[in-house]
C-alpha positions as CSV (number, residue, x, y, z in Angstrom):
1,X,-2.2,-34.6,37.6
2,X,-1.7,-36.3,34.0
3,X,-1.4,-33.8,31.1
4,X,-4.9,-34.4,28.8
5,X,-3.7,-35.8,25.6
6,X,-4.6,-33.6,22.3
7,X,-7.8,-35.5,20.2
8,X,-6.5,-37.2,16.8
9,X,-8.2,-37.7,13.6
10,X,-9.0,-40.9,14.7
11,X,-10.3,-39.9,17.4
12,X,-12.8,-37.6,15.6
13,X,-13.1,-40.2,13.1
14,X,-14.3,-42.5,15.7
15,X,-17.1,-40.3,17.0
16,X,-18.1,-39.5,13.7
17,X,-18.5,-42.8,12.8
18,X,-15.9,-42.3,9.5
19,X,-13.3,-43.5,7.9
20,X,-10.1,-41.7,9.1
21,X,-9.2,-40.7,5.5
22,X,-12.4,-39.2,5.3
23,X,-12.0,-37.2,8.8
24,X,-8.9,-36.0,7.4
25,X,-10.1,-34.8,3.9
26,X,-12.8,-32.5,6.1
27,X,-10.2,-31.0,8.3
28,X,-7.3,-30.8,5.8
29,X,-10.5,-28.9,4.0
30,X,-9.2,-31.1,0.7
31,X,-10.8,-33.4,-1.4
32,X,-15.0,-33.8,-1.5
33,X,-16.9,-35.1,1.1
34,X,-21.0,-35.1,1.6
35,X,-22.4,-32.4,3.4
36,X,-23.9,-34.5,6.1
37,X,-20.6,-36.2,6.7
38,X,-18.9,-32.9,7.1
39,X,-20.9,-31.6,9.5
40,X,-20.5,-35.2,11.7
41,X,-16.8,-34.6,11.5
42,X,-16.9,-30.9,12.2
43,X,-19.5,-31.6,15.0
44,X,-16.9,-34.2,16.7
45,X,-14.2,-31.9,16.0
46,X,-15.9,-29.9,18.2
47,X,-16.5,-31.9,21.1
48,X,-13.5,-33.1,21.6
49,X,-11.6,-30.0,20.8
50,X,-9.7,-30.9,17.7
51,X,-7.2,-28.3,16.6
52,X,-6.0,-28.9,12.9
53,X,-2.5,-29.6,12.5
54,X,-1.1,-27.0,9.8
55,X,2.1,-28.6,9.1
56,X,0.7,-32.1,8.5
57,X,-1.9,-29.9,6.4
58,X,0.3,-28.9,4.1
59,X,2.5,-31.7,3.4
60,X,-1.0,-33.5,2.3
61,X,-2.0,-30.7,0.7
62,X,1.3,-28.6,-1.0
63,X,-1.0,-25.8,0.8
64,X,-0.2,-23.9,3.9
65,X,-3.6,-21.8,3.6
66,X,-1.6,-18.6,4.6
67,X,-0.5,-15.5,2.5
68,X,2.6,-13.2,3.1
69,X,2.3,-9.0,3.3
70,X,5.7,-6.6,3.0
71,X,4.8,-3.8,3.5
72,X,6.7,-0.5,3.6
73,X,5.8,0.8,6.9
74,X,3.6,-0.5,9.2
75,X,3.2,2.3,11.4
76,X,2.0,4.3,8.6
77,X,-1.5,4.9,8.9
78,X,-0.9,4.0,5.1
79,X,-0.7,0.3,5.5
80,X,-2.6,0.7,8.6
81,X,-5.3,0.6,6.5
82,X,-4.4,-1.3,3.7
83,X,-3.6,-4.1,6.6
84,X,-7.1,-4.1,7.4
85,X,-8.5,-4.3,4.2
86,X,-6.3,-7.3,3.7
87,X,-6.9,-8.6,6.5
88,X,-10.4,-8.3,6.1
89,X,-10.8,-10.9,3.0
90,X,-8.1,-13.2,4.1
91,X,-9.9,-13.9,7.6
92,X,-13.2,-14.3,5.9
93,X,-11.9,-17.3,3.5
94,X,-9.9,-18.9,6.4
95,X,-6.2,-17.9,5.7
96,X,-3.7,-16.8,7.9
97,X,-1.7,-13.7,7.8
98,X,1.8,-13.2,8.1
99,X,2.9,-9.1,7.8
100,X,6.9,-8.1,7.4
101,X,7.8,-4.2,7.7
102,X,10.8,-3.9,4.6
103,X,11.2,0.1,6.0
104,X,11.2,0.8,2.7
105,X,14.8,-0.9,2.7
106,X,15.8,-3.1,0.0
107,X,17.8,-5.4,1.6
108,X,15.0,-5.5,4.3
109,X,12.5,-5.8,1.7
110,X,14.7,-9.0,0.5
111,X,15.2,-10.7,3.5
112,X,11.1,-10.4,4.6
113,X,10.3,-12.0,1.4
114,X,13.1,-15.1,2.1
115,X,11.5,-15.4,5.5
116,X,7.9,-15.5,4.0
117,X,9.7,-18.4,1.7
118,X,10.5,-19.9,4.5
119,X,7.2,-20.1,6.2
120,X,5.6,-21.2,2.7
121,X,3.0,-18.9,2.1
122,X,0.8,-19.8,-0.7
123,X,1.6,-15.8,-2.2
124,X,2.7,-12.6,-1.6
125,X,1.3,-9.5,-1.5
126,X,4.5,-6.5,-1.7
127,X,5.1,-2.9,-1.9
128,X,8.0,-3.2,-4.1
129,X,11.0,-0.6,-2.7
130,X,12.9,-1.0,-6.5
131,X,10.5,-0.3,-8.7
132,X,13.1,-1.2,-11.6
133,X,14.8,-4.5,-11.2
134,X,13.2,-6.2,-7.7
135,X,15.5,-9.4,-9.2
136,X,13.8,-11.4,-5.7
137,X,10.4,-10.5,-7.4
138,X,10.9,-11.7,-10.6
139,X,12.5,-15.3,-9.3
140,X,9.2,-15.3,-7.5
141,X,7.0,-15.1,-10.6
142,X,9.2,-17.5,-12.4
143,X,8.9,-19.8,-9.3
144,X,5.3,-19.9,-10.0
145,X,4.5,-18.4,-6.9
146,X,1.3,-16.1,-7.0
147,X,2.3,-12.5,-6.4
148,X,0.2,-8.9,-6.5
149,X,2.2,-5.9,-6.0
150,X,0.8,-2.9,-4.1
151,X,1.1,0.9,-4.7
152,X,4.0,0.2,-7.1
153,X,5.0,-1.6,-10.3
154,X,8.4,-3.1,-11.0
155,X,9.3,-2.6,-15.1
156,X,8.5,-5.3,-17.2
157,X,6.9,-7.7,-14.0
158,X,3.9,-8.7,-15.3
159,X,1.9,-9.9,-12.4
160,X,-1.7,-8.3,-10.9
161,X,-1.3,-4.8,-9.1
162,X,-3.3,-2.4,-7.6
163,X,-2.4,1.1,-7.3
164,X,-4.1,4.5,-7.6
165,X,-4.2,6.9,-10.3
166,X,-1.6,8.9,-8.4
167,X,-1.0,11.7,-11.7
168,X,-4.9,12.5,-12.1
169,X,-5.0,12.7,-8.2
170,X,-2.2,15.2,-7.6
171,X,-2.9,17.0,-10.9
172,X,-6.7,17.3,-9.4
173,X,-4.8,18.7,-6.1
174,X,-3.0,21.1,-7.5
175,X,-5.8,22.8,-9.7
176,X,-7.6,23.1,-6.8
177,X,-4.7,25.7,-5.5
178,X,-4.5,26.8,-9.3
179,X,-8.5,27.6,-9.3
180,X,-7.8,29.3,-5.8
181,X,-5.6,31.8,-7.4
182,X,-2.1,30.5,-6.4
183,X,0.7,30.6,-9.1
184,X,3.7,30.1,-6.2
185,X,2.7,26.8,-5.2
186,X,5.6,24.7,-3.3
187,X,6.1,21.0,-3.4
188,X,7.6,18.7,-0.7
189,X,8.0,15.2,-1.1
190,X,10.4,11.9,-0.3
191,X,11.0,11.0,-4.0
192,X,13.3,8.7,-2.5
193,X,14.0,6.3,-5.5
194,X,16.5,8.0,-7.8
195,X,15.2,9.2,-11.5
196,X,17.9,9.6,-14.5
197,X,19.2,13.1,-14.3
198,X,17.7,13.8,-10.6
199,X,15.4,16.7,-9.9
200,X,16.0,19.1,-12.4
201,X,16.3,17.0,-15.5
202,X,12.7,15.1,-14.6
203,X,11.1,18.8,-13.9
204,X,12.4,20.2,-17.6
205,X,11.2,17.1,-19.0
206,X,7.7,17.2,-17.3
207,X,7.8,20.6,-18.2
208,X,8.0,20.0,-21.9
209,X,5.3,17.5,-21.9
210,X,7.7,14.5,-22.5
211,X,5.8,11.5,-22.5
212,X,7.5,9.7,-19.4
213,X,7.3,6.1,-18.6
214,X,4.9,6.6,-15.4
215,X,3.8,3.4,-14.7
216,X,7.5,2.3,-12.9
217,X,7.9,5.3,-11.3
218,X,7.6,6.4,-7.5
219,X,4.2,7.0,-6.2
220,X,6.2,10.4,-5.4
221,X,7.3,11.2,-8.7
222,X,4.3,10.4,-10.1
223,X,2.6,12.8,-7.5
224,X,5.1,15.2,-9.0
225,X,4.3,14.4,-12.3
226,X,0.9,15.5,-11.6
227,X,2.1,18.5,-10.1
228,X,3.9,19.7,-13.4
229,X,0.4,19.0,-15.3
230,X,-1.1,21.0,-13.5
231,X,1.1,24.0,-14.1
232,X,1.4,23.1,-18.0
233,X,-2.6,22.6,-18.3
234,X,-2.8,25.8,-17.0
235,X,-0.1,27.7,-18.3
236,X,2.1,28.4,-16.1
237,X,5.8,28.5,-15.0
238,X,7.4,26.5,-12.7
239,X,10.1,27.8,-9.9
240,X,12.1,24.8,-9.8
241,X,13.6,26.3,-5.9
242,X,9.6,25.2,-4.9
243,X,9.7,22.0,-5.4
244,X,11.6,20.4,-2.4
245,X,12.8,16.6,-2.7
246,X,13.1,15.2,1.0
247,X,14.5,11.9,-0.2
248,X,13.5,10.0,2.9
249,X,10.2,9.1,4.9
250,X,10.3,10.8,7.9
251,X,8.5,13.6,9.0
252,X,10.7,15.7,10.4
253,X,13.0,15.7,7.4
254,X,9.8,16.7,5.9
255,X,9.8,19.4,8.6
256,X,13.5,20.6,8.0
257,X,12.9,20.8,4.3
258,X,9.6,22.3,4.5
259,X,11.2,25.0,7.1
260,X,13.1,26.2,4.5
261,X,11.1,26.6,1.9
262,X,8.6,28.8,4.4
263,X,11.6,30.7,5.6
264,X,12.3,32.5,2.4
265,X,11.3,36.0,1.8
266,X,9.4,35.0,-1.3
267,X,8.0,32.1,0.0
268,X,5.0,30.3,-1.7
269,X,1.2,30.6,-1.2
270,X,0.5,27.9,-0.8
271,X,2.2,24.0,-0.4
272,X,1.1,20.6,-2.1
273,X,2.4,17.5,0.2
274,X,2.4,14.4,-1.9
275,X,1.5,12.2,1.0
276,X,0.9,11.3,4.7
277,X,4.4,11.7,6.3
278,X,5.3,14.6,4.6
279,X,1.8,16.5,5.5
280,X,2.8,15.5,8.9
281,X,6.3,17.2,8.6
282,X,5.2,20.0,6.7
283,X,2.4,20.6,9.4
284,X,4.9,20.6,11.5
285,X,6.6,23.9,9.7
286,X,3.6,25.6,9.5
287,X,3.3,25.6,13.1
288,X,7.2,26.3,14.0
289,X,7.0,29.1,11.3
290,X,4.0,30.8,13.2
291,X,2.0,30.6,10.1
292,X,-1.8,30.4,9.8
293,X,-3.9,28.3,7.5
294,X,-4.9,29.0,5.0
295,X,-4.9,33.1,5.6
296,X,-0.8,33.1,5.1
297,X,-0.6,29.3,3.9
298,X,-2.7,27.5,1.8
299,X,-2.4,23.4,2.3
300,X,-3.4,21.1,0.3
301,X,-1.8,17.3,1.2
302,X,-2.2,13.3,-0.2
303,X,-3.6,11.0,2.3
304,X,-6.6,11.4,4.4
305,X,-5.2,11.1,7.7
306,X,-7.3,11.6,11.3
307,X,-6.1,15.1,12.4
308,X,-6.7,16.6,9.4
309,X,-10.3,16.6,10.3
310,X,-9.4,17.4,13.6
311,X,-8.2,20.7,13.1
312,X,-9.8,24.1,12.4
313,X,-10.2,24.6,9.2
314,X,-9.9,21.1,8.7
315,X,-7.1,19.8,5.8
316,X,-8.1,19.4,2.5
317,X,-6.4,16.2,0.5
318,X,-6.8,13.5,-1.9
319,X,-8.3,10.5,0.0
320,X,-6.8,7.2,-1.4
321,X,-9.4,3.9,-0.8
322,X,-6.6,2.3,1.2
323,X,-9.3,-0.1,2.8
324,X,-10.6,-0.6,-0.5
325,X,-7.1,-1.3,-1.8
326,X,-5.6,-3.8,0.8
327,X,-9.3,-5.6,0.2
328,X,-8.9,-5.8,-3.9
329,X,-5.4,-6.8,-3.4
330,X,-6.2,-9.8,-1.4
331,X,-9.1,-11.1,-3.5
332,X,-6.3,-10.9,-6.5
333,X,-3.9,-13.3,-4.6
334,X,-6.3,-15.7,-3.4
335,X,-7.7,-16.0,-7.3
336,X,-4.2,-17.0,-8.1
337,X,-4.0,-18.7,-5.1
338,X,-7.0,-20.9,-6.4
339,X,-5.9,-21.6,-9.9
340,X,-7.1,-18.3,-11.9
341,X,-4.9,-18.1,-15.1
342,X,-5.8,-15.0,-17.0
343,X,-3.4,-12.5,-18.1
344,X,-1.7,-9.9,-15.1
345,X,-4.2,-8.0,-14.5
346,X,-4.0,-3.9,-13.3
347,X,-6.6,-2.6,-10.6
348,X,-6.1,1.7,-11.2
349,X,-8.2,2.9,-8.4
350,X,-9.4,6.8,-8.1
351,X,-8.3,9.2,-4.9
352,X,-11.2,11.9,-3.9
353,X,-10.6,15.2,-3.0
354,X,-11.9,16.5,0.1
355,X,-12.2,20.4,0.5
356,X,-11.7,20.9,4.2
357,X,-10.9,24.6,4.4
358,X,-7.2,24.6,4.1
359,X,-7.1,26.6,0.6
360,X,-7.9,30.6,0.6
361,X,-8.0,32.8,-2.8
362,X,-5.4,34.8,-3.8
C-alpha cells in the first residue's frame, strides 16, 4: 500500500482558493491577512491535515515560536510548580516548551543553555546557579537574546526577574517562633553558593545590622538574612552552633545535619528550614530522633509542600506563589519576545505564612 503523501501549502492554497504566499503568511502566523481569508486557509488546513513545518517557519520568520527553561531541579516540587505556571502561558499563546535540569551545576547549567542555543529558542527563562558572574548569561543579553531570570539575580545583569521577597518572608517565619516564646531557634539550610568570609563572618555582619548587598545573594542566604532580623528586631542573641549550613540540596544531608543539631543536650526549641528539601531532611530527623511536634520540637519550614498538610498537626511555612511565579515569568519573556523595550524590569513577589500547628509556646 502507497505511503499518503503529507498536504503542502499549495495544496491548502488550492482549496482555499489563495495565493500560496498568502497560505503561507497564515500558517507561518506572519505578516497580515483578512480575517475571512484566514479562516479559508485554516479551514483547508484542516481538511487535509496540514501540519506546519517549524523549520521552514523560522527561516521565513528569524522565529522559532518556542522558549527555553533551566531550571535547577526538576523534581523539586519547586519548579514543579513554577513548570506549570510556565507552561501554562506559553501553551495559551501557541509556543513550545523546551525544559533542561542544570542540577544546580554550573557547568550543567552552561551546557543546557548552549543546547537551548542550539535549538533557537526565541528566550530563556533560567534559575541562575552563579549568582555573581554567569559570564554565559551576560553574552546572552549582549546577544540580544530576551532573557528573565528566576528566583535569583546575577550582579550587575540587568534583565527582567522575578523572585520573592525571601528576607521579609523568613524574617516573618521566624517571629512567628520569636512570638511563640522560643529564643533557641536552630537554622538548617544548603547555602550552597560561597559568601566572603563563610558562615561566621556573614552571621557577625548580619548581626551588626551591616547593610549587605541582598539582591545577588542565595535565596538561602537571604532566608538567613531574615533569620538574623528577626533575632536583632527582637533583641536577641544569636548561637552561631544553631545555625547549620548543609551546603548541598539533598535531603538527607539535610537529615545528617539536622541529626546533629537535635542530638545535642542543649538542643534548640524549635528549627527554621529555609526551604523544601531541607524541611524534607529535617523531617526526616525529627522522626529518627523520636521527637514530637511541636510538644518537644517546634517546626517552622519555606515551601508549602503536600505532606505538610498531610500530617497531624499539620506544618506551618511560608507559601511561595510558585504557580504565580513561573506564570509572571513567562508573560515577561514573551513581551521581550514581542518587541517590548522598557527598562529591566523586577517582579518582588510576597510568600504567606500558613500556621498549621507545628509551633507550641514556650
Amino acid at each position: 500500500m502507497a505511503k499518503k503523501s503529507k498536504a503542502t501549502i499549495a495544496d491548502v492554497a488550492r482549496l482555499a482558493g489563495v495565493s500560496t504566499a498568502t497560505a503561507g503568511r497564515v500558517l507561518g502566523r506572519y505578516g497580515y491577512t483578512r480575517e475571512e481569508t484566514r479562516e479559508q486557509v485554516l479551514q483547508a488546513a484542516r481538511k487535509l491535515g496540514y501540519r506546519t513545518n517549524a523549520l521552514a517557519r523560522s527561516l521565513i520568520t528569524g522565529k522559532t515560536r518556542t522558549i527555553g527553561v533551566v531550571a535547577g531541579d526538576i523534581q523539586n516540587p519547586f519548579y514543579a510548580s513554577i513548570l506549570r505556571g510556565i507552561s501554562d502561558v506559553v501553551e495559551s499563546r501557541d509556543f513550545g516548551l523546551l525544559i533542561v535540569n542544570s542540577d544546580e551545576n554550573l557547568d550543567k547549567e552552561i551546557r543546557a543553555v548552549n543546547l537551548l542555543m542550539e535549538k533557537q529558542v526565541d528566550g530563556l527563562i533560567v534559575s541562575p546557579c552563579d549568582t555573581r558572574n554567569s559570564r554565559h548569561l551576560r553574552d546572552l543579553q549582549a546577544a540580544g537574546l530576551p532573557l528573565v531570570l528566576l528566583d535569583r539575580s546575577v550582579a550587575g545583569l540587568e534583565v527582567d526577574r522575578v523572585a520573592i521577597d525571601n528576607i521579609a518572608a523568613s524574617e516573618r517565619a521566624v517571629s512567628a517562633l520569636i512570638s511563640a516564646g522560643h529564643r533557641r531557634i536552630g537554622l538548617v539550610g544548603e547555602m550552597m553558593e560561597y559568601q566572603e568570609g563563610g558562615l561566621d563572618a556573614f552571621l557577625q555582619r548580619g548581626l551588626a545590622g551591616e547593610v549587605l548587598s541582598t539582591d545577588t545573594l542565595y535565596p538561602s542566604w537571604q532566608r538567613l538574612l531574615g533569620y538574623l532580623r528577626a533575632h536583632r528586631q527582637a533583641g536577641l542573641e544569636i548561637d552561631a552552633s544553631l545555625v547549620r549550613r548543609v551546603g548541598a540540596y539533598s535531603a538527607n544531608a539535610a537529615q545528617a545535619v539536622a541529626h546533629e543539631l537535635l542530638d545535642r543536650p542543649d538542643r534548640p526549641s524549635a528549627v527554621f528550614a529555609t526551604d523544601g528539601t531541607m524541611s524534607e531532611g529535617v523531617m526526616g530527623a525529627i522522626s529518627a530522633a523520636g521527637l514530637s511536634v511541636p510538644r518537644e520540637v517546634s517546626l517552622v519550614c519555606f515551601d508549602d509542600l503536600e505532606w505538610m498538610s498531610f500530617l497531624s498537626p499539620g506544618i506551618s511555612t511560608m507559601a511561595q506563589p510558585r504557580l504565580s511565579m513561573g506564570e509572571t515569568a513567562a508573560t515577561m519573556l514573551l513581551e521581550r519576545i514581542e518587541g517590548g523595550q522598557e527598562p529591566a524590569r523586577a517582579v518582588m513577589m510576597r510568600a504567606d505564612f500558613i500556621e498549621r500547628g507545628s509551633i507550641t509556646s514556650f
